[in-house]
N, C-alpha and C positions, 0 to 999 in steps of 0.2 A: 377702433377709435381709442385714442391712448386717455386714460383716466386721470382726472385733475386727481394732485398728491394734497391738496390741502382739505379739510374736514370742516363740514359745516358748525360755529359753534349754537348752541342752543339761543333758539329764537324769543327774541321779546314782543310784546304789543306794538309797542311803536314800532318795529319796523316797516321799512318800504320792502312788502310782500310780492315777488319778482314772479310769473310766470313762464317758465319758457316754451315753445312751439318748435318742434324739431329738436333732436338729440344728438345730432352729428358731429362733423366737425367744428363748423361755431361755436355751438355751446360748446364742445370742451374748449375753447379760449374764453367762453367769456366765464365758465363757469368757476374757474379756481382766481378769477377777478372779484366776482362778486363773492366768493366762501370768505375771503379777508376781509372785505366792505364794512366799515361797523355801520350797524343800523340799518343792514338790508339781510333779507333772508331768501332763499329760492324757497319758495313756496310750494311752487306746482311745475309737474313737467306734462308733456305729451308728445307721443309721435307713434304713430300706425307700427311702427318696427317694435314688437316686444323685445327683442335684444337690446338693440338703441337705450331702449327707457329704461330696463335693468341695467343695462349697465351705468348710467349717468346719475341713475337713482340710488346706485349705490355707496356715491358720493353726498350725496344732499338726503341725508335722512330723514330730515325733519318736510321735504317736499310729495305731495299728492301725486300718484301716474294716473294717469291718462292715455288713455287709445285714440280718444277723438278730443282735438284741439276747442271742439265747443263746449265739450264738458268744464274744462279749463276757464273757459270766458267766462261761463255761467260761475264760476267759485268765486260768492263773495270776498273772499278774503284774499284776492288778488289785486292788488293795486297796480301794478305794470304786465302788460304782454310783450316778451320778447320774442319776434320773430323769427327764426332760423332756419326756415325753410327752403328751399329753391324758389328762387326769384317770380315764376308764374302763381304760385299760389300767395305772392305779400299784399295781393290788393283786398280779397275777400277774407283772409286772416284779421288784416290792420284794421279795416272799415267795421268788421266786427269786433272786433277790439274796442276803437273808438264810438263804437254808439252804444257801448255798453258801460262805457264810461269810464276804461280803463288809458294809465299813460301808456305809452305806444314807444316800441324799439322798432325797427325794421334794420337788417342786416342790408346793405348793399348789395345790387342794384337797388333802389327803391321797387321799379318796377320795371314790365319790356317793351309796353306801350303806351300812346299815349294818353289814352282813354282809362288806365289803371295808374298813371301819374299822378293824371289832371284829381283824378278821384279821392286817393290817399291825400293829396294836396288840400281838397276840399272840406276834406272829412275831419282832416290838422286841424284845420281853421275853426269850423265847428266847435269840435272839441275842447279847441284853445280857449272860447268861450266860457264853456263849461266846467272848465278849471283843470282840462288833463293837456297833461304834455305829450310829443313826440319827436323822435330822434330818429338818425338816420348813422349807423354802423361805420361809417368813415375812422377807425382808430388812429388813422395815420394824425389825424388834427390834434392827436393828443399824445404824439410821440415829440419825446423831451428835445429831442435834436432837430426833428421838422418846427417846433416851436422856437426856435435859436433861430433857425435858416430868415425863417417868417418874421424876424423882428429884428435881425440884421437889413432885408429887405426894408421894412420900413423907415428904420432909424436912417437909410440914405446911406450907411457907410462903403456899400455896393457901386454908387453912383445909379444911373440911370440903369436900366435892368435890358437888354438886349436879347438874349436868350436863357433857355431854360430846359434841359435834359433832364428825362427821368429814366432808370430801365430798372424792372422786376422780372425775375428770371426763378421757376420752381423746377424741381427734376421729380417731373410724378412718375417715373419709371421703377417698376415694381414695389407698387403703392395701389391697393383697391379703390377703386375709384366708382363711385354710385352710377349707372345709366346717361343719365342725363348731364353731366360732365364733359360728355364727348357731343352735345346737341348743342349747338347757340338757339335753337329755336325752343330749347329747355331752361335757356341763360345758361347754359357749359361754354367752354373756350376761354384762352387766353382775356381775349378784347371783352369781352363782360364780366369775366372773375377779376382779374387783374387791370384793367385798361378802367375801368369804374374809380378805382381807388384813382391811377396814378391823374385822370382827369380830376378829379376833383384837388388834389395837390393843386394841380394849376391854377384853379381857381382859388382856392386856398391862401397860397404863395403870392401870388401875382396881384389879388383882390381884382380882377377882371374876368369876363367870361371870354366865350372860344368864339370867336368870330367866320371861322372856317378852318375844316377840318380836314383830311385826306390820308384814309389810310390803307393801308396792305398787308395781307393775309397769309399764310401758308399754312394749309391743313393735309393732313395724312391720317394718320390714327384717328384724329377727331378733329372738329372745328375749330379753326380759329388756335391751332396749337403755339403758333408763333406769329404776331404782328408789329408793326410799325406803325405810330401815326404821326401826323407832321399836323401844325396849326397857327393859326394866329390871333391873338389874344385884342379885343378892341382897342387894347392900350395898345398894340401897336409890337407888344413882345412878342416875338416867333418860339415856338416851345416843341420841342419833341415827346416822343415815349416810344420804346421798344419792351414789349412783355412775350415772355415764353413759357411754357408750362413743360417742356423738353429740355433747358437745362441748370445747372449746375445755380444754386439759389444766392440771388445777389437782388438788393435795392438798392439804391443810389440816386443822389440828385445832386445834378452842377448847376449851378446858376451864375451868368459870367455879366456883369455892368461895365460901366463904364470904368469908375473907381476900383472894382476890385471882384474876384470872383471868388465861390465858395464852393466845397463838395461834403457830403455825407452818405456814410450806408447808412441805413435806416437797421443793420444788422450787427453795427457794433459799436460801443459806447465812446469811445477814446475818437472818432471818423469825422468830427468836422472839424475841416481846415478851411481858411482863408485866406487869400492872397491879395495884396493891395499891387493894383496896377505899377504903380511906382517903385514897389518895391523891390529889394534885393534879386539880381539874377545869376549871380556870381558870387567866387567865395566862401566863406567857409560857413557864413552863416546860413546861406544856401543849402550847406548838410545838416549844419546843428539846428538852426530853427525849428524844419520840423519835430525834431529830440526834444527839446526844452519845450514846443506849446502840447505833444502829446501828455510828456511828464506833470503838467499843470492841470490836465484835465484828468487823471489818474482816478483823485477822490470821488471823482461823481460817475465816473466810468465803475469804479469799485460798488458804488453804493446802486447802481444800476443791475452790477450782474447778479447782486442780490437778491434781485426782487425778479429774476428769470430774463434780462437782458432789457433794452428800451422796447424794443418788439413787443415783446409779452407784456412787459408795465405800461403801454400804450392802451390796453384793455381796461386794466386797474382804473389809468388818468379819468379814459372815456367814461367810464359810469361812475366816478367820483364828479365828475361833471355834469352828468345826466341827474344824480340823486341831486345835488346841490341846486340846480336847475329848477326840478318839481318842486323843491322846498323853500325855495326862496322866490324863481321867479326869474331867477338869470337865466340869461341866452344859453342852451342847450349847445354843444361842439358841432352838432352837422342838423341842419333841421330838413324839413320832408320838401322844404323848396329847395335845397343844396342837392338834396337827392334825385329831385324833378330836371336840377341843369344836370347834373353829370349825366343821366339817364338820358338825357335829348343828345349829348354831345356823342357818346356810345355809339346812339341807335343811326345818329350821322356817319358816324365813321364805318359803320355796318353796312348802309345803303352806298358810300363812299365805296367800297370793296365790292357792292353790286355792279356798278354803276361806272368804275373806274375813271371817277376825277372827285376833286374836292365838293363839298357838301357846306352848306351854312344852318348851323345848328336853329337858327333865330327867327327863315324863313317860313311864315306857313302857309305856302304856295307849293311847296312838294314838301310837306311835312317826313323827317325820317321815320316816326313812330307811326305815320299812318296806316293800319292794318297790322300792326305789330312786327316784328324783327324779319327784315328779308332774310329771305333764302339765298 
């Protein structure tokens, strides 16, 4: 696990006292998010791995270790539980979490069935009551360029919205990788690690859910290494996604309307271009245009790679929004019912790949989550 370079500074009383659950790969992105946070401290860590927790801990000084995640719940002086664990264990983590009175993170998936949704869903709710918040790990909601994409959409300069392409592509090829990574019935694979995020973009982007879904598979090494899924959004937008955990690391979204279409990596700061229907196809402003609007976006691409690239400062945004959220009472970036649609549209395109034809997320007549994640 490579070690966040930034250094805990010393904690106040006010702080918002963060516990995390799981020491892996997660937390080290979120954790050199939260070290710069003013007004938040990591608190407390835990995770069954004494490696793990040394080494994370040896970042966060001023944070408690733990072996076991309830010791953790039990420490008064924890105001948030953040979850980082693999996706089967976020229901009896979160639930204790929340009736112990703490705000609540859950990394994505929310969960893999839907009896451990409906649950965290309920338990939010509760809570919400109660005066604690929860959140659901979608970073992408709080990357500076998917916020651009999302509010060109709205503003209509797009025109009408027709379709909608995503692809995330990693190269885990000699790279350790935990067990359960290569299970989808552990939440491992492309389509639940990856396919989580880029559904929810859709939802995101589009403000519509998935009306029907259809996807397809290819596994070798492990489950679900490489998939496709195809759908269509009730507005009536058709949308794709391609995710791969076999190669060469790229995100990307095109979004094509009537008026005009746009593209961005979600990997590099200078990446969103727009094109008006009407506009130039010829000529030489054909070559220079692109030159001149990259050159214009220079400053904030600069002031991005600063802060470890939009990827990485998407971490930052997300719990600058979560903190601001518990503390005032704004809408939280992804809540536990945005984490209950992606989770149902997943587990469709899962039983979609058993089943081989399209699935509709909405029915609950053949429910996809019933009895948890096909085989």
């Amino acid at each position: 696990m490579a070690r966040p370079s930034v250094r805990a500074p010393p904690p106040s009383r006010a702080d918002l006292r963060i516990g995390i659950v799981g020491c892996g790969r997660a937390a080290a992105l979120h954790v050199p998010a939260l070290l710069r946070l003013p007004g938040v401290t990591v608190g407390a860590l835990a995770d069954s791995d004494p490696d793990r927790l040394r080494a994370l801990a040896s970042v966060c000084p001023f944070a408690v270790a733990y072996a076991d995640y309830r010791e953790l719940i039990d420490d008064a002086s924890v105001d948030l539980v953040a979850v980082c664990v693999p996706a089967t264990l976020h229901a009896p983590i979160g639930t204790a979490a929340l009736r112990a009175g703490k705000h609540l993170f859950v990394e994505k998936p929310l969960a893999l069935t839907r009896d451990d949704c409906d649950l965290l869903v309920a338990e939010g709710h509760a809570a919400d009551g109660r005066g604690s918040r929860s959140a659901v790990g979608f970073n992408l909601r709080s990357h500076r360029l998917v916020q651009q994409a999302r509010q060109l959409v709205q503003s209509g300069r797009l025109g009408d919205i027709e379709l909608l392409r995503t692809a995330w592509t990693a190269d885990w090829s000699g790279r350790s990788r935990p067990a359960w990574h290569a299970e989808r019935i552990q939440g491992g694979g492309a389509l639940i690690e990856i396919g989580s995020h880029l559904v929810d973009l859709w939802r995101f982007l589009l403000e519509s859910e998935v009306e029907l879904v259809h996807a397809l598979s290819q596994s070798a090494a492990f489950d679900d290494q490489t998939v496709v899924l195809e759908a269509r959004m009730r507005s009536g937008v058709l949308v794709s996604a391609a995710a791969s955990q076999t190669s060469a690391s790229h995100n990307v979204i095109e979004i094509f309307g009537s008026r005009g279409s746009l593209r961005l990596s979600c990997y590099h700061a200078d990446s969103l271009e727009v094109w008006p229907t009407a506009g130039p196809t010829r000529g030489a402003w054909r070559r220079i245009g692109p030159i001149v609007r990259r050159a214009l976006k220079l400053p904030a691409a600069f002031v991005a790679a600063r802060q470890g690239g939009d990827f990485r400062a998407s971490y930052g945004r997300q719990w600058e929004r979560i903190v601001h959220g518990i503390r005032t009472g704004a809408a939280v970036p992804a809540s536990l019912e945005d984490g209950r649609q992606a989770a149902r549209v997943v587990c469709a395109a899962l039983q979609s790949i058993a089943d081989g034809g399209p699935m509709w997320p909405s029915r609950t007549i053949h429910d996809p989550l019933e009895g948890g994640v096909p085989r």
